[in-house]
PLY file of the C-alpha trace (Angstrom):
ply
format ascii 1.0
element vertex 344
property float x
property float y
property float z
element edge 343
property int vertex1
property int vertex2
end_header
157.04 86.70 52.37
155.04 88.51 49.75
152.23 85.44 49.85
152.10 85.29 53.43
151.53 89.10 53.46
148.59 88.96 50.83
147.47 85.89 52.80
146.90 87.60 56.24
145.23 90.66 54.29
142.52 88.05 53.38
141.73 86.66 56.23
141.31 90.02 58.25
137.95 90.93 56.61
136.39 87.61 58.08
137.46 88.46 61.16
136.06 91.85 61.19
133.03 90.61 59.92
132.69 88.15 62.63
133.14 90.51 65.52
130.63 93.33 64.17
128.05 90.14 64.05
129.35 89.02 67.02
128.97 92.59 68.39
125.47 92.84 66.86
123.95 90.10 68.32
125.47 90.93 71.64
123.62 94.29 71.86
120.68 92.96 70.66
120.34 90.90 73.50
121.09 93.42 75.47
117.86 95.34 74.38
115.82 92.28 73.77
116.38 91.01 77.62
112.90 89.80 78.92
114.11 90.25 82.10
114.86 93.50 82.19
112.38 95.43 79.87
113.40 98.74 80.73
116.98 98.48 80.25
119.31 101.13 81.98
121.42 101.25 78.95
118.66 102.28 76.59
115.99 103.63 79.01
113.42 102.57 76.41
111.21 99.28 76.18
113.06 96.86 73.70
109.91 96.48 71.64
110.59 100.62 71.18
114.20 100.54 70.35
113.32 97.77 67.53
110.64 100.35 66.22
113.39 103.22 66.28
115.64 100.83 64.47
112.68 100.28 61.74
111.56 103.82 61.92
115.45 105.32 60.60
116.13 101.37 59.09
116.02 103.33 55.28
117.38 106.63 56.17
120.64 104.91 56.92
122.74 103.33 54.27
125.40 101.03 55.40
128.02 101.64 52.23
129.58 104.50 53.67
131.52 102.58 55.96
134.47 100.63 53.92
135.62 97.27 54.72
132.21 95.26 56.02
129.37 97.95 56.45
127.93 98.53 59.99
124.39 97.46 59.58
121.65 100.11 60.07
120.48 98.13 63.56
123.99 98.26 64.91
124.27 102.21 64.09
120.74 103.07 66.04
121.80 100.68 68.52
125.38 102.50 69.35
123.89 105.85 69.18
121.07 105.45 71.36
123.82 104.31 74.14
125.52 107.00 73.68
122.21 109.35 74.37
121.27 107.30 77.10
124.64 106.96 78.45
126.77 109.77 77.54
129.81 107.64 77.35
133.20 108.80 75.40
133.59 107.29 72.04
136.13 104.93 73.07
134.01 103.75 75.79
131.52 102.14 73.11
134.75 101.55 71.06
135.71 98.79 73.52
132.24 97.54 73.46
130.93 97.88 70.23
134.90 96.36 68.66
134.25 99.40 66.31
136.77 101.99 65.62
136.48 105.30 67.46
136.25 107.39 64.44
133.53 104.53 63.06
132.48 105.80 66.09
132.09 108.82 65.78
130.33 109.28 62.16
128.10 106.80 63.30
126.86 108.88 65.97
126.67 111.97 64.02
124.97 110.41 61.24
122.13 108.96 63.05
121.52 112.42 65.00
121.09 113.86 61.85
118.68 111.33 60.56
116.49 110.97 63.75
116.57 115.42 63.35
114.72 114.93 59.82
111.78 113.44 62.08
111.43 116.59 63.77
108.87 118.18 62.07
106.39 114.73 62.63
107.05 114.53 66.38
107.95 118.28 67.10
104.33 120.86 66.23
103.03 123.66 68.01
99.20 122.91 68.12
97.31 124.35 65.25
93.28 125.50 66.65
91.81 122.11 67.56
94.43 120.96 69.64
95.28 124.78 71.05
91.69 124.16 72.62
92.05 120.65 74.07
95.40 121.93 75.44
93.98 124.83 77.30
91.31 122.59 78.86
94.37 120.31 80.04
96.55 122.77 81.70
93.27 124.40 83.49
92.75 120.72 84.91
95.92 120.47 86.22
96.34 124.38 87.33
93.47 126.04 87.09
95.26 128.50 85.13
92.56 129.64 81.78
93.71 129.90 78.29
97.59 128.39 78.39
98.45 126.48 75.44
102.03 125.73 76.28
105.04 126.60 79.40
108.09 128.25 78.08
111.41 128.09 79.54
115.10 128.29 78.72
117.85 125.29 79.44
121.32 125.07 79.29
123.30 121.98 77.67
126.71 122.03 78.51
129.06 122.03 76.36
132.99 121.79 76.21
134.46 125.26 75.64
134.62 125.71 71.50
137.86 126.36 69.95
136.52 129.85 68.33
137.11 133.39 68.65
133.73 133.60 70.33
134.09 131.41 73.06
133.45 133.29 76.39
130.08 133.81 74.61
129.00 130.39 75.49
129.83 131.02 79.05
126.41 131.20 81.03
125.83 132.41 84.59
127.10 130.00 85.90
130.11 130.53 84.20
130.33 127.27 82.55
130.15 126.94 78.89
126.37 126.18 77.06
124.09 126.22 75.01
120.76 127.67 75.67
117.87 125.88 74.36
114.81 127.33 74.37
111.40 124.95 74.64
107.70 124.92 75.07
106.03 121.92 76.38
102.11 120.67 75.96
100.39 119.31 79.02
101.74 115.59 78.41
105.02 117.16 78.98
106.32 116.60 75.36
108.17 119.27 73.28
105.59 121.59 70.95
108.31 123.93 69.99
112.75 123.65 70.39
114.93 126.65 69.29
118.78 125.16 70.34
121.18 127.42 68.73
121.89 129.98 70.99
124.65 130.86 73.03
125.19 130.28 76.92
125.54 133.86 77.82
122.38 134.86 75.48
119.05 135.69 77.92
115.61 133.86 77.67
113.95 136.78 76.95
116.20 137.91 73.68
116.03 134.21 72.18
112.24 134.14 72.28
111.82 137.86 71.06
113.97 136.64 67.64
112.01 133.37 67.43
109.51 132.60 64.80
106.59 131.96 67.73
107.27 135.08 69.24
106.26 136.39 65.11
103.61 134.11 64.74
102.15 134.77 68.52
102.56 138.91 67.49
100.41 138.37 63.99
97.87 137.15 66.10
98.49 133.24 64.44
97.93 131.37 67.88
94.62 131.86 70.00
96.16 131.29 73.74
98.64 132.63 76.49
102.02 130.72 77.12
103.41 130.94 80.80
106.96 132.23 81.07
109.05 132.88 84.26
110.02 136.53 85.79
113.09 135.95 83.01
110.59 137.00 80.23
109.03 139.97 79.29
105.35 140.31 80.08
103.34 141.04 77.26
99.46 140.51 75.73
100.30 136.61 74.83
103.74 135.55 77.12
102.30 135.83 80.94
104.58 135.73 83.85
103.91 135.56 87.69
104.31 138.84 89.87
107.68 139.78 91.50
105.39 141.09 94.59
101.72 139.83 94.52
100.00 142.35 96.86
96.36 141.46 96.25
94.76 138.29 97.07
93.60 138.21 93.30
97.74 138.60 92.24
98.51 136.12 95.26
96.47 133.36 93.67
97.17 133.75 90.12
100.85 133.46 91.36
100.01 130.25 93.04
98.23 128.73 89.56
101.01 130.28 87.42
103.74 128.57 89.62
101.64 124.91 89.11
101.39 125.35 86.03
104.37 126.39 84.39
105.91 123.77 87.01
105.31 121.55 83.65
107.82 122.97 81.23
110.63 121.88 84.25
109.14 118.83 85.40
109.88 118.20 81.43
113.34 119.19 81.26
114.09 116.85 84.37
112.75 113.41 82.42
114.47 114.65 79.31
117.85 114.62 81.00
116.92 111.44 83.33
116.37 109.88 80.22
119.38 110.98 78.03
122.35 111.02 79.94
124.25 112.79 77.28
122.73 116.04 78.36
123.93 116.19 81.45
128.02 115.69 80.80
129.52 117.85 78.82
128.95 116.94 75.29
132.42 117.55 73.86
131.49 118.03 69.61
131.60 121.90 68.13
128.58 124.20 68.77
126.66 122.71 65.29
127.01 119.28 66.30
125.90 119.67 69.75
122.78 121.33 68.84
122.08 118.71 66.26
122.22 115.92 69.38
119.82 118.38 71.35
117.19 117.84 68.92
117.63 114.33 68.18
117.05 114.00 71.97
114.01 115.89 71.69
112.38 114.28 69.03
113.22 110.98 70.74
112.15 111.83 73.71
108.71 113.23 71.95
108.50 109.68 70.14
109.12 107.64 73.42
105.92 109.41 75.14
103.96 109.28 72.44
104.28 105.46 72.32
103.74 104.95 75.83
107.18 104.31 77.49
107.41 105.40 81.09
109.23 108.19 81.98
112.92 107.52 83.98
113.09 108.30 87.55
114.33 111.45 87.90
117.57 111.64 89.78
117.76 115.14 90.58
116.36 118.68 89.55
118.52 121.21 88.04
118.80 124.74 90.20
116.10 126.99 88.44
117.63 129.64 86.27
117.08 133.01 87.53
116.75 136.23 85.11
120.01 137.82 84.75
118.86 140.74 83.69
115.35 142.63 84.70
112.67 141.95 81.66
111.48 144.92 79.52
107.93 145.08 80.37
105.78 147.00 78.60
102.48 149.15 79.89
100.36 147.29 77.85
101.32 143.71 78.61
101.13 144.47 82.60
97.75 146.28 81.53
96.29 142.54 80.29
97.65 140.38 83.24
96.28 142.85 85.94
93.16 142.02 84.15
93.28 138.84 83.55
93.94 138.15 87.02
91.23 140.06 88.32
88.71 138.94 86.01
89.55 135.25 86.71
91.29 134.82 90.08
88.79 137.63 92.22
86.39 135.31 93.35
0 1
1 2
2 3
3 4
4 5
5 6
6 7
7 8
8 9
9 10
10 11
11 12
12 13
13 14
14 15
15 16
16 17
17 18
18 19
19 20
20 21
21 22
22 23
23 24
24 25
25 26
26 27
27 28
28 29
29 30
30 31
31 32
32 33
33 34
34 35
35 36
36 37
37 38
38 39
39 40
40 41
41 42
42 43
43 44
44 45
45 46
46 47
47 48
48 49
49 50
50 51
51 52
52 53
53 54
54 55
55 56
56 57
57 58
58 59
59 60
60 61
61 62
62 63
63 64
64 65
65 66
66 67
67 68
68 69
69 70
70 71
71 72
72 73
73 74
74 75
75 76
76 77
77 78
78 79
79 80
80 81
81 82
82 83
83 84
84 85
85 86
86 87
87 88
88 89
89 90
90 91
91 92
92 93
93 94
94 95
95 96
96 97
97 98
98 99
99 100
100 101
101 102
102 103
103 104
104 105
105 106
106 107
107 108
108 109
109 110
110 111
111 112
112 113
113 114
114 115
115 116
116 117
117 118
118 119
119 120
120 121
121 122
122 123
123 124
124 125
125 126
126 127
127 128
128 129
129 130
130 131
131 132
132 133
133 134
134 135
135 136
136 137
137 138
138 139
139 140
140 141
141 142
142 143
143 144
144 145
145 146
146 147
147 148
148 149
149 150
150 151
151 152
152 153
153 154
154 155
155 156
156 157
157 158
158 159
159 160
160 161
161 162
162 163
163 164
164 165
165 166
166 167
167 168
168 169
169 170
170 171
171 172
172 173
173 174
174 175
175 176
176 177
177 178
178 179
179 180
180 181
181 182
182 183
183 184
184 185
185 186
186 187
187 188
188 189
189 190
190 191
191 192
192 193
193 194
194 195
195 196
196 197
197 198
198 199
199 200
200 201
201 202
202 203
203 204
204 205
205 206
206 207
207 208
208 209
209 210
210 211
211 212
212 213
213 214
214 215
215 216
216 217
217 218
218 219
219 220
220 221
221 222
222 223
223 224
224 225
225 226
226 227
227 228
228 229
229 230
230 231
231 232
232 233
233 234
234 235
235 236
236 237
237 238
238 239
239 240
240 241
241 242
242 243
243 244
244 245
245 246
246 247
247 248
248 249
249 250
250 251
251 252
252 253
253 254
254 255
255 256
256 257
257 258
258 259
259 260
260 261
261 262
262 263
263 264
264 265
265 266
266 267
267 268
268 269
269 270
270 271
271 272
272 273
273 274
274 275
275 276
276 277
277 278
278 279
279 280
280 281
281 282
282 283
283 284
284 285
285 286
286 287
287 288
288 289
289 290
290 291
291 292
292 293
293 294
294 295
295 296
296 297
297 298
298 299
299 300
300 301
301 302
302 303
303 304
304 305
305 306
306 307
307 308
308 309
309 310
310 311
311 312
312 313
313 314
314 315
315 316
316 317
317 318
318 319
319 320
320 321
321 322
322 323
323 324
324 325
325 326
326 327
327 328
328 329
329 330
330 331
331 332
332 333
333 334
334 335
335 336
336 337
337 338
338 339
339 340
340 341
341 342
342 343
């Protein structure tokens, strides 16, 4: 009994082995389909998901894993169908013929590699390209001066398991987190700050941000649109609540245009990672950890030319919940920025 025991426990390696290859091979035809080189289960040209694979290739070590390591290819692979997906665990479990907990760390671990790259794919522009971006957005919306859109979006999340849960109920009275980006012209992320709470306001996680320091110490040479959300100040522009002169009336118009940017972003970024639109059900850390994994991909994707995903639908805009603390001097500079370029 003992020998047949100790016999069976030597074969089951070899067959583990031979359904992760088998598994392997299966999802890499999967991405390397010629027919199909946008695949819906990747939303990325296969030529792109190889270069993902080579880009995080030695960032991943396969030991980690006992019995026959998962090989670097396979881990990318998994985790960008989850992203692009948003599948549960178990989902890919049946696919994959890797454990749910495997799983699991797998996921995790690659979100926290990809997040390491967020510092090459993720920059504010520094004074060259400040300038080419303020020629960009005054192509599109004849808006002067704007070197990024600002805006605040909520990730939802399942309800944590803390003390200070109700805080991550937004507005909408659904649980969140609120993620706070600026986009360039190209619609790609220049600055991410996802670490806030649901019920936190727009306006409060930009005023503790490190832009909102660097724009006050005078570091940045440009305006950034905001919504009525934000405050109004000498750098963070927003539209008026009640344009009454034709020069307010048609800054209102170009500020609307061109902030229209910052969402039009948002929408691809969900279209193309599923995961952001259901609930992602991992505590508050990990969730903001896939947030900017998702950005940086998504950053990397445009960057090396892969269309954007149909968007499916837009997301209701999020309106202020709270009236903005203006101060004198920031309504002072729009008044006269709008009449010195919008008088005509």
């Amino acid at each position: 009994m003992a020998a047949v025991i100790r016999a069976r426990r030597r074969h089951r390696p070899k067959r583990r082995a031979e359904k992760i290859f088998a598994t392997k091979i299966t999802l890499f035809q999967v991405v390397m389909d010629r027919s199909n080189p946008l695949n819906d289960r990747f939303r990325m040209y296969k030529a792109t998901a190889a270069d993902i694979i080579s880009l995080l290739e030695t960032r991943l070590s396969s030991d980690s894993f006992r019995g026959m390591p998962i090989p670097p290819s396979l881990q990318v692979l998994i985790t960008l169908r989850f992203l692009a997906c948003g599948t549960f665990h178990r989902e890919t479990d049946d696919l994959c013929g890797v454990s749910e907990p495997t799983v699991c760390k797998i996921v995790h671990k690659v979100h926290k590699a990809i997040c390491e790259l967020k510092d090459d794919y993720i920059k504010f522009p520094d004074a060259a390209g400040q300038a080419n971006y303020k020629v960009e957005f005054f192509e599109y919306g004849n808006l002067p001066g704007v070197i990024g859109c600002i805006d605040g979006c909520h990730i939802p999340i399942k309800c944590p398991s803390t003390a200070d849960s109700e805080e991550y109920r937004n507005r909408k009275n659904w649980f969140s987190i609120n993620v706070q980006s600026v986009c360039t012209p190209t619609m790609q992320f220049s600055n991410i700050v996802a670490r806030w709470k649901g019920a936190t306001h727009d306006s409060r996680i930009f005023q503790n941000s490190c832009l909102y320091a660097q724009f006050e110490g005078g570091q940045h040479s440009g305006i950034i649109l905001g919504d009525s959300g934000y405050a109004q100040t000498n750098f963070l522009f927003t539209p008026y609540l009640h344009a009454v002169t034709p020069e307010q009336q048609r800054y209102n118009q170009a500020h609307i245009r061109t902030r229209g940017t910052v969402e039009r972003m948002f929408g691809v970024w969900k279209s193309r990672f599923h995961c952001l639109r259901n609930t992602l059900r991992f505590e508050p850390r990990r969730c903001c950890i896939v947030i900017i994994a998702t950005a940086v991909l998504h950053n990397y994707l445009k960057q090396h030319g892969c269309p954007d995903p149909q968007m499916e639908h837009r997301d209701e805009p999020d309106l202020p919940m709270v009236e903005p603390d203006n101060d004198r001097y920031g309504l002072t500079c729009r008044d006269a920025f709008a009449l010195r370029h919008f008088s005509q």
